[in-house]
N, C-alpha and C positions, 0 to 999 in steps of 0.2 A: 292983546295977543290975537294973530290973526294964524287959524287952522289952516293947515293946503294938504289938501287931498290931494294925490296922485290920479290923474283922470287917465282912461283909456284912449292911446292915440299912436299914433303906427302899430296897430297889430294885426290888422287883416292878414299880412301874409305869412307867418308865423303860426296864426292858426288855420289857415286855409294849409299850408303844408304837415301839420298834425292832421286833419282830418285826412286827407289825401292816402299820408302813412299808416292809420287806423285802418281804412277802407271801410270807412263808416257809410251811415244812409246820408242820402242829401241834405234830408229833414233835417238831420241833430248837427250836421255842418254848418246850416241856414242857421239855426237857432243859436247855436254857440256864436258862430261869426254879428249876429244882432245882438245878443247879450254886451259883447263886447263892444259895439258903437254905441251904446245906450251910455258907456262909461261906470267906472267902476273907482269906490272908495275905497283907500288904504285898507288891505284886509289878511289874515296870517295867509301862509303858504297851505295848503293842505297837508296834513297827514297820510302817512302808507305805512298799510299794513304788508303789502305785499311787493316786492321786488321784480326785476329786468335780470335774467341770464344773457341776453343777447347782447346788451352794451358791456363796454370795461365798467368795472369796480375799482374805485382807490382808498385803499386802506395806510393809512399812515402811522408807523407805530410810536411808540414813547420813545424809542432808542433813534428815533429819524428816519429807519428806514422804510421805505413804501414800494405795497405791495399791488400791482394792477393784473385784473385777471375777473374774468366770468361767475358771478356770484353763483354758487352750486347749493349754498344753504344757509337761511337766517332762521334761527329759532330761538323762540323766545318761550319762556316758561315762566310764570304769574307776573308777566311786565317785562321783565329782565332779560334783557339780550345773553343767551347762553352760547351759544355757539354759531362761530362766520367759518362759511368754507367757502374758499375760491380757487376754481384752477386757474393757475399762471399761464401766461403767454408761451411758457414752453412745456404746458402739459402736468406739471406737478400740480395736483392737490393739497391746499395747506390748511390746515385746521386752524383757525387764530382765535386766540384765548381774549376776549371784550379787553378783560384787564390790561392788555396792554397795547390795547389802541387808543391813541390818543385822537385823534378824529378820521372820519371816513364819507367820501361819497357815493351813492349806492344809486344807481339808475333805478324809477320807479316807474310803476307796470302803466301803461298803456294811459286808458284812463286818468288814471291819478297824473300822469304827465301833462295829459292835454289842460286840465285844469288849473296845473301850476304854470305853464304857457301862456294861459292867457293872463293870469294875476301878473306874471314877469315881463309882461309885454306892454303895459301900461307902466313901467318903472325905467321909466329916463335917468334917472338920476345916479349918481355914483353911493354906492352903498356906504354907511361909515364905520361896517365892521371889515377891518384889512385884511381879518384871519381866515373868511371864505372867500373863496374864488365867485365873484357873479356869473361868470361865462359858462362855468361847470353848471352852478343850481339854474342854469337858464336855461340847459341842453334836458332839465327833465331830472335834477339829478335831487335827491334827499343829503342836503349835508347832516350827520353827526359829528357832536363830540363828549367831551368829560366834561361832568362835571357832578358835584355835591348835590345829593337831593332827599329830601325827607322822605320816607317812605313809611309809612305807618311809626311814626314816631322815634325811628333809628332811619341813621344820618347813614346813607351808602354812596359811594363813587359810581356812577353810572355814563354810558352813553346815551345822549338824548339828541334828538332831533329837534332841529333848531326850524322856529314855524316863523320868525323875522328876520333873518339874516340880516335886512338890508335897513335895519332903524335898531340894532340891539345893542349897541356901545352903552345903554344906562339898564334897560330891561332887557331882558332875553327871556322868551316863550316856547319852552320845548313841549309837545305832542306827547298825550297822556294816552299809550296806548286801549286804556281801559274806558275811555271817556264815551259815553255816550254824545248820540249826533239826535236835535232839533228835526224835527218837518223840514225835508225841500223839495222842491220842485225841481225836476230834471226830467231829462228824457237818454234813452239808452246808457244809465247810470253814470252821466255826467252831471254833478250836479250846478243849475244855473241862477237857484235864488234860496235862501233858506240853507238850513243843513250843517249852523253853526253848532262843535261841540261843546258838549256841554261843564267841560272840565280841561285845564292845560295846569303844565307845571309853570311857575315864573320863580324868575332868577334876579334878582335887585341889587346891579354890581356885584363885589363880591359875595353875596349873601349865600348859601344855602338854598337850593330852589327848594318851591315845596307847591302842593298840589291846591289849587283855586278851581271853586267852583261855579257856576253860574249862582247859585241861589247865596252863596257868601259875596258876592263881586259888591255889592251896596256897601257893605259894612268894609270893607279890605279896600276898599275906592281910597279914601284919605287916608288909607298908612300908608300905600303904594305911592301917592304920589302928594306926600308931606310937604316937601319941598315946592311945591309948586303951587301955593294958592290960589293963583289965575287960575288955574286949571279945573281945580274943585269947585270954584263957585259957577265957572261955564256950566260944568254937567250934574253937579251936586240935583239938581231938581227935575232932570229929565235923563237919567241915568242909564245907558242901556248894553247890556253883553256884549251884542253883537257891533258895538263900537269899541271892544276894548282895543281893539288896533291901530283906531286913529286917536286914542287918547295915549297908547305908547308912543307913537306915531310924532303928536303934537309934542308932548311931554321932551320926547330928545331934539325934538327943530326946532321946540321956542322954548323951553322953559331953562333959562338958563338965569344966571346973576341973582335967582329970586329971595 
């Protein structure tokens, strides 16, 4: 079984146009633009905690229909997405209740954009979940959606943010708003090495997602990916978190028929 990392290649101008639009310092241009020729290994999309009023919002509800409009307020209360307000293109303020959005993309703040730019800039490839839009989470955008999730030992329907879109047809990785973040190194809070968090929810086909930690990942390694004993015995002996992305990565592009 042979691993393919996704490496960094057409992205200079993509992120020379984020920095541009930040009006950031030269320095952290220079440095992010070098980060990114250095090359870069399959790795989640980052998490946000904070949101974009200035671009559209698309909210898509369970009944089909969708709602596009300037996000005015996401609040969340012990994790849980409580309440989304967006004004419409003509002005109406709607208050939308979580429960009945079935998935949404939500422009994220500045920062948190330029970071996922450059992770989507190194990604040539056609994604193999049909349900998100690539073009959309390419332009900076957070997709959510529904889905099952343990939550301290009761089973709740939640929207979560999806941190693979583009490898989650077997795994899906949604963003643990409560997770603590690793040591990185950055400059003007962009982070360029280090800074992985330390907990995500995962999702195993239809399963029930539930909450994985860094210091559980060793032992949770071969339930997660049972099917696949190439795969375990690869990294079984040198086993490490912050690869858990190119082991979902590997896991849906080669482990198949096993």
């Amino acid at each position: 079984m042979t691993i393919k990392p996704i490496l960094a290649a057409n992205i200079l101008s993509p992120v020379k146009t984020q920095c541009m639009n930040l009006s950031k310092t030269v320095l952290l241009c220079l440095l992010v633009v070098a980060t990114a020729q250095w090359g870069m290994a399959q790795r989640f999309l980052p998490g946000s905690q904070s949101f974009s009023a200035k671009k559209t919002s698309y909210v898509t509800m369970e009944d089909g229909s969708e709602i596009k409009g300037s996000l005015r307020n996401f609040k969340r209360k012990k994790g849980l997405i409580k309440e989304i307000k967006v004004r419409t293109t003509d002005g109406e303020v709607m208050k939308i209740s979580p429960a009945k959005v079935k998935n949404m993309y939500l422009p994220q703040s500045g920062l948190e954009k330029l970071a996922q730019a450059l992770d989507l800039a190194t990604d040539a490839q056609k994604w193999d979940n049909p349900t998100v839009d690539q073009s959309i989470v390419g332009e900076g955008y957070a997709y959510f959606e529904k889905s099952e999730v343990m939550i301290k030992k009761k089973k709740r329907t939640m929207l979560m943010m999806l941190l693979n879109p583009g490898y989650s047809s077997k795994v899906k990785v949604y963003f643990d708003p409560f997770a603590k973040e690793s040591a990185s190194a950055g400059v003007g809070g962009i982070t360029l090495a280090g800074g992985d968090l330390k907990s995500y929810y995962i999702k195993k086909g239809d399963e029930v997602a539930y909450r994985i930690k860094r210091k559980d990942y060793k032992g949770e390694f071969p339930i997660i990916f049972k099917d696949c004993p190439s795969l375990i015995t690869m990294h079984k002996d040198k086993l490490k978190w912050n690869e858990m992305a190119l082991h979902i990565y590997t896991y849906t592009t080669e482990c198949t028929g096993q």
